[in-house]
N, C-alpha and C positions, 0 to 999 in steps of 0.2 A: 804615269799613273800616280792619281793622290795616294796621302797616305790613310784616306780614310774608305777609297776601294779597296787599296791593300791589306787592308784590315781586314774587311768585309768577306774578300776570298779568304783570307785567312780566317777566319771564322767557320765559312763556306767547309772550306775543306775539311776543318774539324768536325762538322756539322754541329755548330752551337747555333742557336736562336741568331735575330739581327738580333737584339739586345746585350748579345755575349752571354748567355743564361746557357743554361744545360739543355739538351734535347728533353722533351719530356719522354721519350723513346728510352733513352739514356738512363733517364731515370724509372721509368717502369721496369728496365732491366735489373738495374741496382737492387732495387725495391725486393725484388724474385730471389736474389741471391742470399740480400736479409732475412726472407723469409723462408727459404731452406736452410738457413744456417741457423735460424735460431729453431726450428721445428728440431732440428739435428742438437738441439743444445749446447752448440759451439761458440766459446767465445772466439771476437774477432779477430784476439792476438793467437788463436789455435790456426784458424783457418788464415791467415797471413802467412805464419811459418809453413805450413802443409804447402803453400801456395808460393814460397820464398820471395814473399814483397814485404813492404812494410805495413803495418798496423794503420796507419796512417794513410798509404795507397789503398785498402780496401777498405777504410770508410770511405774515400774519394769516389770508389766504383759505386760502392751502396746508395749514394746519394745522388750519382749520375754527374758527379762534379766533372771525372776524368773516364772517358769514352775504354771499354773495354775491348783489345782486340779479340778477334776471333780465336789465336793458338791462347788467350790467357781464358778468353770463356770455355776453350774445349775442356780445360786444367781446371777449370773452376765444375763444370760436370762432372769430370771422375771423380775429384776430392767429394765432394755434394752428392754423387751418387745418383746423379738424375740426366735424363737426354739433352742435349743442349737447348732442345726445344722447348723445355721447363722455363728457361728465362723468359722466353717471349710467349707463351700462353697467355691470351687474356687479351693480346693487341687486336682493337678494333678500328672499325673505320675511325672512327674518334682522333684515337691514336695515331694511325697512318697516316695522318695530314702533315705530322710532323716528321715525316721521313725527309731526309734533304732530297732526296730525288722529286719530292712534292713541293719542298720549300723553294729549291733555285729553280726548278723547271718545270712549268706550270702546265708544258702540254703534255705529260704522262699520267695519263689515267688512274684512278686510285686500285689499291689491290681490292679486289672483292673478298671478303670473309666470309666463311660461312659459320654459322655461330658454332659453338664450339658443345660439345652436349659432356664432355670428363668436367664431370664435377671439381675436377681437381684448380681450374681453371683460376674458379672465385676465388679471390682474396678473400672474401666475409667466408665462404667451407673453411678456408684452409685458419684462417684465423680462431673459427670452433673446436677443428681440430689441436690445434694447438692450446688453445685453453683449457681443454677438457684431456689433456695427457699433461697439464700442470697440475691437476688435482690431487692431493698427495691419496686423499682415502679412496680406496680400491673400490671398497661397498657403491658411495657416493658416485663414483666416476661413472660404476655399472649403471645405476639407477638413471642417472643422467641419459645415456646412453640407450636404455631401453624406454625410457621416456621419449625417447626423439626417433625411434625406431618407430616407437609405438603410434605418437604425432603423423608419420609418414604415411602409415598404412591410411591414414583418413582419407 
């Protein structure tokens, strides 16, 4: 075996891109945990200690650099407060292409989604909500708020 198959499965098994890049799976995960941590107002030296890794390993996860396992995601739900299933809300076909079981083996059929209707899903929801709970004036915030209520009903 070369050492540039060797490589390859080794990659494989990580499930990094052929280019050695981060899954983008990987990183729509990270992405999720960014954003309940910061919805939570946590900085990431809080949630590392709660989480007893380093500072440094959960920017790693945030960014999809270093593949999260499943007993560190279970740990990353209770600390975060959300079902596991929070991390991956929002994956679409799009997405799934980039599952290794898509990427090395090409005769398994793609998962079907069915779209997803919790609002909670969107990045762009959850990013309003989070801007509009940085608002320090209370009056303001309301106003905001029944503003877009109000938009709704049209």
């Amino acid at each position: 075996m070369s050492y540039q198959s060797a490589s390859l499965k080794s990659r494989q098994a990580r499930g990094k891109m052929m280019n050695g890049a981060a899954n983008p799976i990987d990183v729509y995960v990270g992405s999720r945990i960014r954003l309940r941590r910061e919805m939570l107002k946590m900085p990431q030296m809080d949630l590392a200690q709660l989480l007893g890794i380093t500072f440094q390993q959960l920017q790693k996860y945030e960014k999809g650099t270093n593949r999260i396992s499943a007993s560190r995601l279970w740990d990353m739900s209770v600390v975060l407060k959300v079902p596991v299933t929070f991390f991956y809300n929002g994956i679409d076909d799009e997405l799934d292409q980039y599952s290794p079981r898509r990427l090395y083996r090409s005769n398994i059929p793609p998962v079907l989604f069915a779209p997803s209707t919790d609002p909670l899903t969107k990045n762009s929801n959850l990013e309003v909500i989070i801007a509009l709970d940085k608002i320090k004036n209370y009056q303001l915030q309301q106003n905001l708020r029944n503003l877009i209520l109000s938009i709704s009903q049209i």
